[in-house]
N, C-alpha and C positions, 0 to 999 in steps of 0.2 A: 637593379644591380647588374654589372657588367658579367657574361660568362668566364669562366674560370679559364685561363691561358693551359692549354693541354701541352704535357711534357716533352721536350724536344727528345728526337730518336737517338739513340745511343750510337755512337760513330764508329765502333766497336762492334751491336747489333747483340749486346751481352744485356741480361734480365735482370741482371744487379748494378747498372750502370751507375756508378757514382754523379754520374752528370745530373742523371735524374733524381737521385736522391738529395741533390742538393738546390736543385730546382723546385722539391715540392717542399725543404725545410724553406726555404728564402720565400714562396708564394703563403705558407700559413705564417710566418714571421710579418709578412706584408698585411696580413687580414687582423693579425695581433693586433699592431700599431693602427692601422687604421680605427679597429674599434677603440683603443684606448683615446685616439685623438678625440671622438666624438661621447667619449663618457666622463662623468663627472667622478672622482676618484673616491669620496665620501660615501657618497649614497648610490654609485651602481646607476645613475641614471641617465638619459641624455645630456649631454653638458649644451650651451649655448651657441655655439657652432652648427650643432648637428638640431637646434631648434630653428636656427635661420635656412638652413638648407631644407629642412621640415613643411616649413611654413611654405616658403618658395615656391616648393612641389606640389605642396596641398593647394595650394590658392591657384595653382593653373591648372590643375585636374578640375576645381572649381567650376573655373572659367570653361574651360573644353563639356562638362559634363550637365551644371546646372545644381550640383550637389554643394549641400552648403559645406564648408568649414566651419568651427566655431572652435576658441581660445580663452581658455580659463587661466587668468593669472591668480596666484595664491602667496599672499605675505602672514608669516605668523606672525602672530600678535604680540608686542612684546617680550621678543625674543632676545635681547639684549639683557634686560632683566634678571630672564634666565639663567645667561650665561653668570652675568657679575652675580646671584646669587649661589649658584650650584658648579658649577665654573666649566671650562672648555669642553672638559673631556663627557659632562654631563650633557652640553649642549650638540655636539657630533653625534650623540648616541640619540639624541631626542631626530635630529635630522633624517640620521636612518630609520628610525621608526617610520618617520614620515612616509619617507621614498616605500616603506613596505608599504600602506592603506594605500597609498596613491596606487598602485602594483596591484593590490588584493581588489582595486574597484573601477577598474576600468577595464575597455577592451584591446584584446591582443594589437589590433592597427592601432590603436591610439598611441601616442606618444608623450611621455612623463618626462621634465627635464628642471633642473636645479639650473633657474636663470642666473642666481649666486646667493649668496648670504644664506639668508632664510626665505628666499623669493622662489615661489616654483612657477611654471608654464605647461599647460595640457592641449598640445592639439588633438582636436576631434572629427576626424575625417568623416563629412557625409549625416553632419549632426548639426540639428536647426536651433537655435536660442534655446527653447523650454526644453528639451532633453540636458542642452549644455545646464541652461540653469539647476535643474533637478539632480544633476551630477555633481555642482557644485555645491547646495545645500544637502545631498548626503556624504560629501567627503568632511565638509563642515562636521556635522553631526559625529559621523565616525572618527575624525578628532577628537571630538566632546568625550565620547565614549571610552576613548583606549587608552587615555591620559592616567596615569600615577606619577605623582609629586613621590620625593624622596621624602625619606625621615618621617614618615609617618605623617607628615603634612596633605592638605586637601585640597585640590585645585584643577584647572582645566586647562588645557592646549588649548587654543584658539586661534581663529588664522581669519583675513577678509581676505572677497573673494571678487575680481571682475570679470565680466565675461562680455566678450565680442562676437558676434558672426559672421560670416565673409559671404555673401551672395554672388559675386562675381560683376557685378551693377556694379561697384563702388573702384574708381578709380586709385589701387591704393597697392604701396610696394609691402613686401611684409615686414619693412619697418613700423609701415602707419600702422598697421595693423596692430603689434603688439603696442603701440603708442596707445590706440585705443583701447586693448583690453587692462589697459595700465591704467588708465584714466578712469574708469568703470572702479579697476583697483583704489585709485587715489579718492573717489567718493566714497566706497565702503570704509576708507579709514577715516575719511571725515565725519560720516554717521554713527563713530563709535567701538568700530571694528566689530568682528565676531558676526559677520553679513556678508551678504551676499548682492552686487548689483550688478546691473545691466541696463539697456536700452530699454523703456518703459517704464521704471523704477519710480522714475520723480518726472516725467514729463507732463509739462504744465504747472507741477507743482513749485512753487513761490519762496517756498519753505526751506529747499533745502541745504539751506546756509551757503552757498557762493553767493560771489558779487557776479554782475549781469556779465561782465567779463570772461569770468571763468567757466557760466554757463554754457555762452558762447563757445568757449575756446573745446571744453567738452563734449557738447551735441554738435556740432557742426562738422565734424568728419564722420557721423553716423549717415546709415543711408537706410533705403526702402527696409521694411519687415524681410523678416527670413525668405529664403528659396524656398525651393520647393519639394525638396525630400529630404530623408531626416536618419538616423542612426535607430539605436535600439533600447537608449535608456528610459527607464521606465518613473 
């Protein structure tokens, strides 16, 4: 973050200079607007702008350091449904609940961001795959957990879940990169949603309903296993 621009001197040499006081309402008015550009209005979270500039910074700290990244994409699970049965204003409130667990289970560096819809993104600065994945199998779960249906009805929030690493080996802008934690995404909804996948998941295995095409177009911008240091989730 850039240091803060210090107040210009009063030409006058007076302690109530109006010059200055209009100088520090226009410098917080500026830090107002900047956070607003980079937040999502719904859910208080990073909006998608400030995920690409995220990813950017994280992926060449990366590279410079040898600490991995890792990128959890999260789509709830028919959330459509949702909406046409209990209707908008039911589903906005179901989003912000979301953006709270996201918040109540990660760490202060990490970064939570409403890619749109009902699509979230988690960068994880300095976190190897198996933390990332165990992070996203208990946000899973703490969805399972905190869900109430209206009306006295019985049911569960449910979300799939991809998750990517970035080792700094892999030649990749951080478009690719969400490309792949999307892809990871796009299998979990193929397995039925309400999971969780990654690198590892199904390699080798024959089963898991793509054609060779798609298996291709899926592993083939994966690279080497994890770096070499890791975060703190357990």
């Amino acid at each position: 973050m850039a240091p803060r621009a210090r107040p210009p001197a009063c030409p006058a040499g007076r302690a109530d200079c109006p010059l200055r006081s209009e100088f520090l309402r226009l410098q917080e008015e500026c830090r107002r607007l900047q956070k607003l550009s980079q937040t999502d209005p719904l859910t208080g979270l990073s909006n998608r702008r400030h995920l690409m500039a995220c990813l950017d910074l994280e992926m060449e700290r990366t590279r410079r350091t040898g600490l991995p990244t890792s990128l959890i994409m999260m789509d709830l699970d028919h959330f459509k449904r949702l909406n046409d049965t209990y209707g908008h204003q039911f589903g906005d409130a179901a989003l912000r609940r979301v953006a709270l667990i996201l918040k109540d289970n990660v760490r202060k560096l990490d970064v939570c961001c409403r890619y749109g819809g009902e699509e979230f993104a988690l960068v994880l600065p300095g976190t190897r795959q198996p933390q990332a994945v165990r992070l996203a199998h208990r946000l899973k779960d703490a969805l399972a957990r905190s869900w109430q249906e209206p009306r006295g009805q019985t049911g569960r929030l449910t979300a799939s879940f991809g998750v990517a690493t970035f080792t700094g080996h892999q030649d990749l802008t951080p478009e690719d990169f969400l490309r792949q934690a999307d892809r990871w995404l796009f299998l979990a909804k193929a397995q039925g949603r309400d999971t969780v996948c990654h690198r590892g998941c199904f390699e080798g295995d024959p089963g898991i309903g793509l054609t060779p095409e798609e298996y291709r177009a899926l592993f083939s911008i994966n690279s080497p296993q994890d770096g070499k240091a890791g975060g703190t989730y357990g």
